[in-house]
TIKELO-862912 format. One line per field, with one value per residue (C-alpha): residue number from 1; x negated, y negated, z negated. Coordinates in pm, whole numbers. Layout:
N
n [NUM | ...]
px [X | ...]
py [Y | ...]
pz [Z | ...]
***
This chain:
264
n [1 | 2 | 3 | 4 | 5 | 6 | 7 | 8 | 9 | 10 | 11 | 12 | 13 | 14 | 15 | 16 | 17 | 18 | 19 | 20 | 21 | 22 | 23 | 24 | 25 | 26 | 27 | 28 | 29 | 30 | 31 | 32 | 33 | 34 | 35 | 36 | 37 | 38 | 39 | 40 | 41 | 42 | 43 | 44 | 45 | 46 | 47 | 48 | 49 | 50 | 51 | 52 | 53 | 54 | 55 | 56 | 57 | 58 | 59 | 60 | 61 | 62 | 63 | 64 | 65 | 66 | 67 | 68 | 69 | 70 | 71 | 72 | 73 | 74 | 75 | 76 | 77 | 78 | 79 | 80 | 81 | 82 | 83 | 84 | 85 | 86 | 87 | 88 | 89 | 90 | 91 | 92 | 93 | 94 | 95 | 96 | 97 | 98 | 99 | 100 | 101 | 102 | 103 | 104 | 105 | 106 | 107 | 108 | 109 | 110 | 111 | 112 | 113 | 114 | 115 | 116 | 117 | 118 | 119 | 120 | 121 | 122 | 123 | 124 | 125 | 126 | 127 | 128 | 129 | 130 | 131 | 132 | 133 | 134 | 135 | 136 | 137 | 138 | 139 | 140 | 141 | 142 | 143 | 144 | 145 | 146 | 147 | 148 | 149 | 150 | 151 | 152 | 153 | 154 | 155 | 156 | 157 | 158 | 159 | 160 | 161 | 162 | 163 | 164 | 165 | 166 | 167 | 168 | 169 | 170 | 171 | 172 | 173 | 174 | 175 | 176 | 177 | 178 | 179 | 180 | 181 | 182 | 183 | 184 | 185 | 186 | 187 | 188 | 189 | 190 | 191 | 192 | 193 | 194 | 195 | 196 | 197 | 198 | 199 | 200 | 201 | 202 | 203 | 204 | 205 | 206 | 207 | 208 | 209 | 210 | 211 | 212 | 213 | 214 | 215 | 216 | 217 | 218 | 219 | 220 | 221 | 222 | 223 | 224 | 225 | 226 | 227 | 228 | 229 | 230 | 231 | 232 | 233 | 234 | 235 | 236 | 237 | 238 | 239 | 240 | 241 | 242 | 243 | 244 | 245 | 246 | 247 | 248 | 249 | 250 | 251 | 252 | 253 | 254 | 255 | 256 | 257 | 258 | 259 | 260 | 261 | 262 | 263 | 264]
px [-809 | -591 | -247 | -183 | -126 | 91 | 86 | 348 | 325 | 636 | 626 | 341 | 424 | 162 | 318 | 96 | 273 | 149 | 191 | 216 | 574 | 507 | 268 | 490 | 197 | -32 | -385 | -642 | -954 | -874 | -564 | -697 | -996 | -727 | -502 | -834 | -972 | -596 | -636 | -989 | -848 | -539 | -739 | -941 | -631 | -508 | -146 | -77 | 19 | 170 | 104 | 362 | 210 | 490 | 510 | 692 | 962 | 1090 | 777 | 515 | 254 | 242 | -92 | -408 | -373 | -526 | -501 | -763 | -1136 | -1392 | -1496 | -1383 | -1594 | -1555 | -1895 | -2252 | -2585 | -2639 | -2265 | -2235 | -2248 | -1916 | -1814 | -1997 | -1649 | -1511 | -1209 | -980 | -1144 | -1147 | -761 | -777 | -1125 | -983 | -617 | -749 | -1091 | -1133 | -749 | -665 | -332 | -45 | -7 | 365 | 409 | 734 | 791 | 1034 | 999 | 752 | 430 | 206 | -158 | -412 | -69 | 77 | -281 | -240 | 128 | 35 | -303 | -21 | 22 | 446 | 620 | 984 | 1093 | 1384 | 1635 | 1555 | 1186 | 989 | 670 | 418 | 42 | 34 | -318 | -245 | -76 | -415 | -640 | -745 | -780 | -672 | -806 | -739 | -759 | -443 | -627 | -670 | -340 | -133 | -227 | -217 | 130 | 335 | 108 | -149 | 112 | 360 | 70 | -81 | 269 | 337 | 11 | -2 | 316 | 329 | 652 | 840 | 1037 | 1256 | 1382 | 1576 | 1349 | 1063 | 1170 | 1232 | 865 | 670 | 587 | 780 | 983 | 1266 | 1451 | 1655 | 1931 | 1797 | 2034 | 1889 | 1535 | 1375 | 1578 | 1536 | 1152 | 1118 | 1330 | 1143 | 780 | 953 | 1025 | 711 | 639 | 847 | 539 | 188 | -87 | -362 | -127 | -62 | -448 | -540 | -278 | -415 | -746 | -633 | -467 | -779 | -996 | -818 | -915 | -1244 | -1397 | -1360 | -1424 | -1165 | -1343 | -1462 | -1116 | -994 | -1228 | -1186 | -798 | -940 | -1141 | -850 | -591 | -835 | -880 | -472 | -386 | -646 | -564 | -308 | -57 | -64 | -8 | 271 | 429 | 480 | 560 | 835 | 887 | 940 | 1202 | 1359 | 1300 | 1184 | 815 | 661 | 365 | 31 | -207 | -461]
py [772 | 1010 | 1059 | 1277 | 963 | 679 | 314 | 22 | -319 | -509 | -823 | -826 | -459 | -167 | 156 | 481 | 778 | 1132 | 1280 | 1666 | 1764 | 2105 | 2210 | 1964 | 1736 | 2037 | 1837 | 1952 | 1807 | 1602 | 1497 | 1372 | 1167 | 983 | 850 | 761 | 566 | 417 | 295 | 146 | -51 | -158 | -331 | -529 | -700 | -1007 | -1037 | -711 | -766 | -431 | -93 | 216 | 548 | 854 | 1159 | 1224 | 1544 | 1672 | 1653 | 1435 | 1674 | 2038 | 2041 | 2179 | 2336 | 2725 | 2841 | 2523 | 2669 | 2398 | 2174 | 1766 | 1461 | 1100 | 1022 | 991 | 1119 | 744 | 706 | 1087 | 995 | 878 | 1241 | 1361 | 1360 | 1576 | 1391 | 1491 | 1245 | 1000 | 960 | 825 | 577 | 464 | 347 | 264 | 137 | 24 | -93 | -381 | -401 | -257 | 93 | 242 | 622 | 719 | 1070 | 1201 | 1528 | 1835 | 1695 | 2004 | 2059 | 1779 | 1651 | 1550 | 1394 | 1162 | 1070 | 1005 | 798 | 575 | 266 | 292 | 583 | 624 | 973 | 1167 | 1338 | 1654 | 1628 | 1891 | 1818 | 2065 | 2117 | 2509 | 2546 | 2776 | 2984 | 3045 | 3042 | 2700 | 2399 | 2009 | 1839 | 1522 | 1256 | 1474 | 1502 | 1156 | 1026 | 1288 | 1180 | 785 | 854 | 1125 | 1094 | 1408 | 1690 | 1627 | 1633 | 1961 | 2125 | 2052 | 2182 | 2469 | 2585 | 2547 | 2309 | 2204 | 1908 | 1737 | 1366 | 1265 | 1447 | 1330 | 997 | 1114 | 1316 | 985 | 1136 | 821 | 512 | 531 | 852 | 772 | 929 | 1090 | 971 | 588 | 671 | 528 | 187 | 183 | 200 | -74 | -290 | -253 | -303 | -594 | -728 | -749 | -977 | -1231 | -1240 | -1440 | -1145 | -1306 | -1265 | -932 | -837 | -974 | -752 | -453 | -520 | -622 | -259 | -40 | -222 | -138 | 228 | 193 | 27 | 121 | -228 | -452 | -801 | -695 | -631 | -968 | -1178 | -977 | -1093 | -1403 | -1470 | -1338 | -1588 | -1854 | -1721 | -1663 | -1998 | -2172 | -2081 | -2218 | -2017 | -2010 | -2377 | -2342 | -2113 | -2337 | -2637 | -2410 | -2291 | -2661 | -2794 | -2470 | -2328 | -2013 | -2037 | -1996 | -1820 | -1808 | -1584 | -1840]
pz [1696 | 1902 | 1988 | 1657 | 1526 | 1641 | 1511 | 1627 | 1460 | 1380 | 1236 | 979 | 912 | 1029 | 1061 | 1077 | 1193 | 1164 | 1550 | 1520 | 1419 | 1570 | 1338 | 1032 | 1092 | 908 | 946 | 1157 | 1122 | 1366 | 1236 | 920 | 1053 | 1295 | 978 | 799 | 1064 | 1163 | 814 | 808 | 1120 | 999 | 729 | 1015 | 1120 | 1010 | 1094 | 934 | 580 | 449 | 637 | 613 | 639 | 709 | 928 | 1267 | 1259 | 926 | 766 | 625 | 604 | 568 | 438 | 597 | 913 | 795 | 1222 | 1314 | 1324 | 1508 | 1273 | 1346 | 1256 | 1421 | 1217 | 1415 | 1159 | 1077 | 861 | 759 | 423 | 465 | 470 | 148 | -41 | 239 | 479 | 181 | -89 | 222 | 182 | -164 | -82 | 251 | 118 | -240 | -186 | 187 | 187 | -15 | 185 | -14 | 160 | 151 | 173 | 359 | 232 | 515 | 408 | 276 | 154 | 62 | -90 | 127 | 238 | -102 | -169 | 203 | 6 | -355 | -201 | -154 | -323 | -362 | -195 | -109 | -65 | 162 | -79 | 114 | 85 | -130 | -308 | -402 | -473 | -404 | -516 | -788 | -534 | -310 | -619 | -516 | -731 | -644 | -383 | -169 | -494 | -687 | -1017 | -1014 | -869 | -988 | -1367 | -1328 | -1156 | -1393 | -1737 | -1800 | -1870 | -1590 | -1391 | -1603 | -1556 | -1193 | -1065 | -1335 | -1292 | -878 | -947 | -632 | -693 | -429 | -378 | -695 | -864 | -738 | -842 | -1194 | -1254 | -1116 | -800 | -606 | -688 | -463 | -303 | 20 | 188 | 479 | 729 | 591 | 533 | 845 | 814 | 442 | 496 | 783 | 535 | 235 | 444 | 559 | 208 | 108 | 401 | 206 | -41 | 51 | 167 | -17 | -337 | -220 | -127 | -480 | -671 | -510 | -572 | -926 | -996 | -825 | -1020 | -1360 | -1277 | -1163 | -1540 | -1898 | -1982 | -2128 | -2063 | -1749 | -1635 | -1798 | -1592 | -1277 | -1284 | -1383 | -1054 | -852 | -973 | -903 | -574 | -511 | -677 | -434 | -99 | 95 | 96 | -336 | -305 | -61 | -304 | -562 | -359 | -215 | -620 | -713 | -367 | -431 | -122 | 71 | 116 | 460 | 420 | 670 | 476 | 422]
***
C-alpha cells in the first residue's frame, strides 16, 4: 500500500480513503492495487467491523488515469493469477468475495467509468447531492468494465442499467438515489459526518451477524439453486445464533436492553 491511499480506524469503523485529489483520485495502476490490497487487509482485522471506502478532494474517482503509462502490479509470478480478471474485476472479488465485512461507498463526488465500478462494488453507498455518476464507455467506444454489468443490473433492474450505460446518462445525488445507483444522498456540507455516523451505526449490530448477512446476500448471486441457497442461510443462522455475541443479543432482546457486543 502507498500513500495514494489513506486508512484511519475509529472505533470498529475502517475507513479507506482514495489519496490523489489532484488527479480527482483518477487511478493509476498504482492507485487501484493500493485500495484492493487496503481491502484484503482490512478483512484481516478483527476489531474492524464495517469499512467505509470514499475519495479525498471533490471526487471519488475520476476513473482511469489515461496520462499513466508503466504498468503497476503488487503481485510476484507465484499469485499472478490473481490478476487474470485485470485490477478492475479485482474491485468487485475483493469487496464482494474476499470481504465479508459490510463495505460502505461514500460517494463525495464524480464517480466515472473504473471509478463508478470501485463505488457500485460497494455493499450500500451514500452519495453527495453534487456528485455525478457516469459510465462513459459509450463515449470512447468502450464497453463496461470494473464489475458494472453485473452490479449495475442487480442494483437498478436490466433496463435502467441498459439505458444508463446506452444512453451515457449522468445522474447526480437525488437522482442517484432514485435510479438505484445509492440509498441515501447527503447534503454536501453533512456528507463526511453523515458517513462516520452511519459506519458507526452499524457498529450497534454483532459482526458475526453482520459477516453472515454478507455472505448470505453474495451467495444469492453466485447459485441458480433454490435449495442450495435455503440451506446456505440455514448453516449461517446456526452459526450467528451460536456464537456469543447471538446469544447476547437475545438476552439483551429479552431484559430489554442494549446489547454489548464482542464479535465472538
Amino acid at each position: 500500500m502507498t500513500n495514494l491511499v489513506t486508512v484511519t480506524d475509529v472505533g470498529h469503523v475502517r475507513t479507506i480513503r482514495l489519496n490523489r485529489p489532484e488527479k480527482k483520485n483518477a487511478l493509476s495502476l498504482e492507485l487501484a492495487w493500493s485500495v484492493i490490497e487496503a481491502v484484503d487487509a482490512a478483512v484481516k482485522v478483527d476489531d474492524v467491523w464495517v469499512v467505509a471506502l470514499t475519495g479525498s478532494g471533490d471526487a471519488f474517482s475520476a476513473g482511469l488515469d489515461l496520462s499513466g503509462s508503466a504498468a503497476y502490479s503488487p503481485h510476484s509470478p507465484q499469485t499472478a493469477q490473481l490478476d487474470d480478471v485485470s485490477w478492475v474485476g479485482q474491485f468487485l472479488l475483493a469487496i464482494r468475495k474476499r470481504c465479508d465485512k459490510p463495505v460502505v461507498g461514500g460517494i463525495n463526488g464524480v464517480a466515472v467509468g473504473a471509478g463508478l465500478g470501485l463505488a457500485m462494488a460497494t455493499d450500500v453507498r451514500l452519495i453527495a447531492r453534487s456528485a455525478r455518476l457516469m459510465a462513459g464507455y459509450t463515449r470512447i467506444g468502450g464497453s463496461p468494465d470494473a464489475g458494472l454489468t453485473i452490479t449495475l443490473p442487480q442494483a437498478m433492474g436490466y433496463e435502467k442499467a441498459m439505458r444508463f450505460m446506452m444512453e451515457n446518462r449522468t445522474v447526480t445525488g437525488d437522482e442517484a438515489v432514485t435510479w438505484g445507483l445509492a440509498g441515501e444522498a447527503v447534503d454536501d456540507d453533512k456528507f463526511e459526518a453523515r458517513l462516520a455516523e452511519y459506519c458507526q451505526s452499524l457498529c450497534d449490530w454483532s459482526p458475526i451477524t453482520l459477516r453472515l448477512l454478507k455472505r448470505g446476500m453474495v451467495k444469492s448471486y453466485e447459485t441458480t439453486d433454490l435449495e442450495t441457497q435455503l440451506r446456505y442461510e440455514v448453516g449461517n443462522i446456526r452459526m450467528a445464533f451460536g456464537s456469543e455475541d447471538g446469544k447476547e443479543a437475545r438476552q439483551a432482546f429479552f431484559e430489554k436492553r442494549k446489547p454489548v457486543f464482542k464479535g465472538k
